[in-house]
C-alpha positions in Angstrom: -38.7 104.7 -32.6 -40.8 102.4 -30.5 -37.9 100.7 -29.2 -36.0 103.6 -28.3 -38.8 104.8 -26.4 -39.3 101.1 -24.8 -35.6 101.6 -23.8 -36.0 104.7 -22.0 -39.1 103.6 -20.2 -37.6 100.4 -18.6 -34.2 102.6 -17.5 -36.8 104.9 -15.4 -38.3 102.2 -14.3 -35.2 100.6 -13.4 -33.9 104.2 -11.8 -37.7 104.6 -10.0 -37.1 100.8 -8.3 -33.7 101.8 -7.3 -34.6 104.6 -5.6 -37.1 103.2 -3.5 -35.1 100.3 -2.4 -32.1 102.6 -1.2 -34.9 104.9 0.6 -36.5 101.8 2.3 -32.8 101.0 4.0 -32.0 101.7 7.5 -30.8 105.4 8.5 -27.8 104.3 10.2 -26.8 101.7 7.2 -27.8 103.8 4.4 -25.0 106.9 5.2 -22.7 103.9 6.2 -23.0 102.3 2.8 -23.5 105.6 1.1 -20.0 106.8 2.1 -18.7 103.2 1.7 -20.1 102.9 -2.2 -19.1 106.4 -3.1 -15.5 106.4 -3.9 -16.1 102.3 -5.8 -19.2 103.7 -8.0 -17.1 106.9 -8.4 -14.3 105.4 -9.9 -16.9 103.8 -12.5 -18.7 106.7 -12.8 -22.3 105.2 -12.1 -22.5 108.0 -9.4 -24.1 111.7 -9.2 -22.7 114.8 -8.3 -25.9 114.9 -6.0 -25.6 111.5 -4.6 -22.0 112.2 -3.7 -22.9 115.4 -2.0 -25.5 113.4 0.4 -22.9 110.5 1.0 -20.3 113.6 1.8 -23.4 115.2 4.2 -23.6 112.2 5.8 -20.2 111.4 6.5 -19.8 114.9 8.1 -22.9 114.6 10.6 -21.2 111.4 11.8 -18.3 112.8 12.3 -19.6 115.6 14.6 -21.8 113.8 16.2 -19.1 111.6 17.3 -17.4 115.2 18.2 -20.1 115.9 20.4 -20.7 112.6 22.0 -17.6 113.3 23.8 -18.7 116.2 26.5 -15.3 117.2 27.5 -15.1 118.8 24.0 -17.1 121.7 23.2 -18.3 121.2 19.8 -19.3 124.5 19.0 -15.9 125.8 17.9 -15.3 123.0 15.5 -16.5 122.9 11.8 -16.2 119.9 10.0 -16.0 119.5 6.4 -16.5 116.4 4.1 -15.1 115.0 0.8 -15.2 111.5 -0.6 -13.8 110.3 3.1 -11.1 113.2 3.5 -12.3 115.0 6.5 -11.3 118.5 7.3 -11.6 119.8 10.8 -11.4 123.5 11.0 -11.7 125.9 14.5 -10.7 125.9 18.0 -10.5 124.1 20.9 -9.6 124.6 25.0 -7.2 122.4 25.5 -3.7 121.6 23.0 -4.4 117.5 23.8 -8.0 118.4 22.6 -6.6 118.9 19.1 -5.1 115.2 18.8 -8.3 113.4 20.5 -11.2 115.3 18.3 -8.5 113.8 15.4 -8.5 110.3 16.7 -12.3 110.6 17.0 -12.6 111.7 13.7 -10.6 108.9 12.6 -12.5 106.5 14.2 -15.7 107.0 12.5 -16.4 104.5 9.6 -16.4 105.8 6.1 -12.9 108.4 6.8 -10.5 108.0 4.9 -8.0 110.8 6.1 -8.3 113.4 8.2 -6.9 117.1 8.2 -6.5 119.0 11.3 -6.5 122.5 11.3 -7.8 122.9 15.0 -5.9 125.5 17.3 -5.8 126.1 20.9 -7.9 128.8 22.3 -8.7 130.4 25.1 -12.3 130.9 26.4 -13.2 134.7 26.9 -11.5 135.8 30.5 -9.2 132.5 30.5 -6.1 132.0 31.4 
């Protein structure tokens, strides 16, 4: 019994240490290598459903922000959705050549694997 309970008591302590050191990383690194781990400790299962959903979080606020960072593209209109690197974009845009560059942004952002673009063209109210 005493070993059992030893057992248990060095995996938490093992799980506590962990923890810290991944919170103690860099914002900008720690979604990069979040997304980046995901799919390899996936396939071995050492990863949680909660874990996944933050790398999946953080893949999709990179992903708009690099959205945004371009101002000829309003933003607002687009949704984008996140899973294990496939990334969904959903909504509407101005301009038809709009729909292929938000694409090729989305592309460009490490950690995307794919991309799936369900934008369409429209118009703004009293346009054109």
């Amino acid at each position: 019994m005493k070993t059992i309970t030893a057992f248990w008591l060095a995996c938490a302590a093992w799980i506590a240490i962990a923890s810290v050191q991944a919170s103690a990383q860099p914002e900008a690194s720690a979604a990069s290598n979040t997304v980046e781990t995901s799919s390899a400790a996936a396939a071995s299962g050492t990863i949680t459903a909660a874990e996944i959903r933050k790398a999946n979080r953080a893949l999709r606020r990179k992903v708009y922000a690099a959205i945004v960072a371009h101002k000829e593209i309003n933003a607002g209109n687009i949704s984008v959705v996140a899973k294990s690197g496939a990334v969904t974009l959903d909504g509407s845009v101005i301009d038809a050549a709009q729909i292929d560059r938000v694409a090729e942004i989305a592309r460009g952002v490490p950690g995307v694997m794919s991309v799936s673009n369900r934008l369409t063209v429209k118009k703004p109210f009293g346009g054109q």
